[in-house]
C-alpha positions as CSV (number, residue, x, y, z in Angstrom):
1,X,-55.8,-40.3,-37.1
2,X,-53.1,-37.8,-35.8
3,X,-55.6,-35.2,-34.4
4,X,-56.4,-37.7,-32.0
5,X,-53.0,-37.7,-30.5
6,X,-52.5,-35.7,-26.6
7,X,-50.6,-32.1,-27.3
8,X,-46.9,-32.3,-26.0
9,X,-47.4,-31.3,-21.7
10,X,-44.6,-32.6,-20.7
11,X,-42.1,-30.4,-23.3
12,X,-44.4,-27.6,-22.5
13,X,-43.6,-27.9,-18.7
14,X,-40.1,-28.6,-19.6
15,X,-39.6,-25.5,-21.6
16,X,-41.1,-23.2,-18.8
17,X,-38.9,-24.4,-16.4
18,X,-35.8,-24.1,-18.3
19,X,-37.2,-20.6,-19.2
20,X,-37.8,-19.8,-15.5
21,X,-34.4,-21.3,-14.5
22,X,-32.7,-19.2,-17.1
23,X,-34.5,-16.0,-16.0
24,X,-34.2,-16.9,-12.0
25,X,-30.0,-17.3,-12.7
26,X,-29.7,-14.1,-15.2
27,X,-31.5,-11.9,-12.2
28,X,-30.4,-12.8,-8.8
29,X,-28.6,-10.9,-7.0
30,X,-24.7,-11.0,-7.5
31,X,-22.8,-11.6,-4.6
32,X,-20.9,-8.4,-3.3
33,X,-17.7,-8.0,-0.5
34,X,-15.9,-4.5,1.0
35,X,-12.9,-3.4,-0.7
36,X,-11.0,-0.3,0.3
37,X,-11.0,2.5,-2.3
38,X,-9.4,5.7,-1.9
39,X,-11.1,9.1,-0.8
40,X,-8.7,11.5,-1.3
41,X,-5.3,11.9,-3.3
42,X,-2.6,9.9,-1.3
43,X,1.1,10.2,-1.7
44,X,3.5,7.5,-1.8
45,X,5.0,6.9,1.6
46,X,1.4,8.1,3.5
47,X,-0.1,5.8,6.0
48,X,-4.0,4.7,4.7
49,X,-6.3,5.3,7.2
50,X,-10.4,6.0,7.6
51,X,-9.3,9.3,7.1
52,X,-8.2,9.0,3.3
53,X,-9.6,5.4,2.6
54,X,-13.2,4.2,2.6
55,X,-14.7,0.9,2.1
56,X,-17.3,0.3,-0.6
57,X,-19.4,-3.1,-2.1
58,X,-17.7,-4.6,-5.4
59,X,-18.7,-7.8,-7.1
60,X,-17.4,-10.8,-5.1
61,X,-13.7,-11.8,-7.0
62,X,-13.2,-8.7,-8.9
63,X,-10.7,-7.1,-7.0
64,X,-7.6,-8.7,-5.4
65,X,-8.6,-8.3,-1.2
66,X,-6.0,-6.1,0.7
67,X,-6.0,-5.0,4.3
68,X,-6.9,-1.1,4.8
69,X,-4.2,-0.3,6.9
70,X,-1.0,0.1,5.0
71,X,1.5,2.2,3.3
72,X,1.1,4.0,-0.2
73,X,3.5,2.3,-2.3
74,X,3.2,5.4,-5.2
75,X,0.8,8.2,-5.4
76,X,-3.0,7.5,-5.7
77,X,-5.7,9.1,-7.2
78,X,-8.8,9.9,-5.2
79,X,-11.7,7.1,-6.2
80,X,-8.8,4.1,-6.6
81,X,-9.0,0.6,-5.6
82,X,-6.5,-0.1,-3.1
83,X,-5.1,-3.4,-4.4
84,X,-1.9,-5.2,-2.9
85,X,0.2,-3.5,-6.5
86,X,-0.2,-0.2,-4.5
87,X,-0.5,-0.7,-0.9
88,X,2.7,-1.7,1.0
89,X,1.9,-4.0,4.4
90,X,5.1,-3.2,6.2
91,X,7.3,-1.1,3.9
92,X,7.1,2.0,1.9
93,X,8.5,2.2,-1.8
94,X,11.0,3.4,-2.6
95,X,10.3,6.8,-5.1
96,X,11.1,6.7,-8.6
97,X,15.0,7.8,-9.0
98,X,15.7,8.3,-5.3
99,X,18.5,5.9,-3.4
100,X,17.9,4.2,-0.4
101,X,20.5,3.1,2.7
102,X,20.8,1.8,6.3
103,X,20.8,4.7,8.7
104,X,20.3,4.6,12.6
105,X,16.7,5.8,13.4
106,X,14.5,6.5,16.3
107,X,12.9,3.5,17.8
108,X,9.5,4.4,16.3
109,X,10.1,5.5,13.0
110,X,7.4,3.3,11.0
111,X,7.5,3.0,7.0
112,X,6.2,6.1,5.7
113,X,7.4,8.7,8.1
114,X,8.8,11.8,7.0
115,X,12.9,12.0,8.4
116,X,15.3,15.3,8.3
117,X,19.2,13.9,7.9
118,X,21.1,16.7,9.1
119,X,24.9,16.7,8.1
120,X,27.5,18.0,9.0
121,X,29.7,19.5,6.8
122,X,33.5,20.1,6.5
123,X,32.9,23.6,7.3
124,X,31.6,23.0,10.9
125,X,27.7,24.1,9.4
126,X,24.8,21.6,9.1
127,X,22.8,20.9,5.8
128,X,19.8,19.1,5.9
129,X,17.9,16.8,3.0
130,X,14.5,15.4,3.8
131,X,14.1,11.5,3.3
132,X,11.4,8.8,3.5
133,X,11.5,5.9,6.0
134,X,11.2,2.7,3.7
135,X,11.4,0.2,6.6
136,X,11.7,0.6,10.1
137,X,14.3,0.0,12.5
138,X,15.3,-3.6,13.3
139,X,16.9,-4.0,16.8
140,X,19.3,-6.9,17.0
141,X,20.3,-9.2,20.2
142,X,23.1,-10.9,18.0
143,X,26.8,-9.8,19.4
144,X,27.7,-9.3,16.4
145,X,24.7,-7.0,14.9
146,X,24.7,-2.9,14.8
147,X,24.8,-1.2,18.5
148,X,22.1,0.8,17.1
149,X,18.5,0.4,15.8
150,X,18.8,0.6,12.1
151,X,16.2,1.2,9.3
152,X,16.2,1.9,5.4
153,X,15.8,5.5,4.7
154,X,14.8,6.6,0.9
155,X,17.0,9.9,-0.3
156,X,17.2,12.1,-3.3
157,X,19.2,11.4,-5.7
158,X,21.4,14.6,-5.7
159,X,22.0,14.3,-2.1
160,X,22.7,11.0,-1.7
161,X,26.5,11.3,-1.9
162,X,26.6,13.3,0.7
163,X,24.4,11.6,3.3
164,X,26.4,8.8,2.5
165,X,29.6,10.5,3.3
166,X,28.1,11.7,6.4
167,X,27.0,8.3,7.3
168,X,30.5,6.9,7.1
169,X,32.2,9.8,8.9
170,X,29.6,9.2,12.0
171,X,28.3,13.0,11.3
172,X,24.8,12.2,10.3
173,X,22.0,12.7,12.7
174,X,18.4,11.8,11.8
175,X,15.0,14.1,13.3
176,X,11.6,12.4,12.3
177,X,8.7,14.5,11.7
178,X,5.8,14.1,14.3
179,X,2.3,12.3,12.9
180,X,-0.2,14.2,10.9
């Protein structure tokens, strides 16, 4: 006689659990970490600070980590996720089209900073063209390095002919523009 035969408790219990494991996994809480985003429009070569960056909870692994401190490597949008692609640790890129070259800098001219080349020209009269420190100066011990402290300096590209004339003719003198 089947109707004498004990309902199925055990699946019962078994399919609760599974239902409650399922709902217990599909609503916790996701874990979370800081990244920096962003606050304001940024231009490539600025320093990131807590002035123009902010940090905000993302899902844990979704974006690459990257320190807040840096250098823009291109311009950013306000609201962006600062991720290693546009944040330079050390250097600043170089902008699209512009030339870059060894010039003798000021001791504390970081990647970033803003730089006046002034040359002088044939006719005894200056010209200046603004540039863009890439990396800073690198002093040397060796005997045989530069006598001076030497960085890479981004330029325009329709003055970089004759900052580099300048630089070989010892006639080119670099003022760096003062923070903020």
């Amino acid at each position: 006689m089947y109707w004498f035969v004990r309902p199925p408790y055990a699946r019962w219990v078994a399919a609760a659990l599974l239902v409650v494991a399922g709902l217990w996994f599909e609503l916790k809480p996701q874990p979370t970490e800081a990244h920096w985003f962003a606050t304001v429009e940024v231009r490539a070569g600025e320093e990131l600070t807590d002035d123009n960056a902010t940090l905000r909870q993302v899902g844990a692994g979704v974006l690459i980590a990257t320190e807040g401190a840096g250098i823009a490597r291109v311009d950013i949008d306000a609201g962006t996720a600062l991720v290693p692609a546009l944040v330079a640790a050390g250097e600043a890129a170089v902008p699209a089209g512009w030339w870059s070259m060894s010039v003798p800098l000021p001791a504390r001219s970081a990647a970033g900073t803003r730089v006046l080349l002034v040359l002088l020209g044939d006719d005894g009269g200056p010209s200046t063209v603004e540039g863009l420190v890439i990396s800073g100066p690198v002093e040397s011990d060796a005997p045989w390095g530069p006598d001076q402290s030497e960085g890479i300096v981004a330029i325009p590209p329709e003055r970089a002919a004759g900052v580099a004339a300048a630089r070989a003719s010892g006639t080119l003198t670099v003022l760096t523009a003062s923070p903020g």
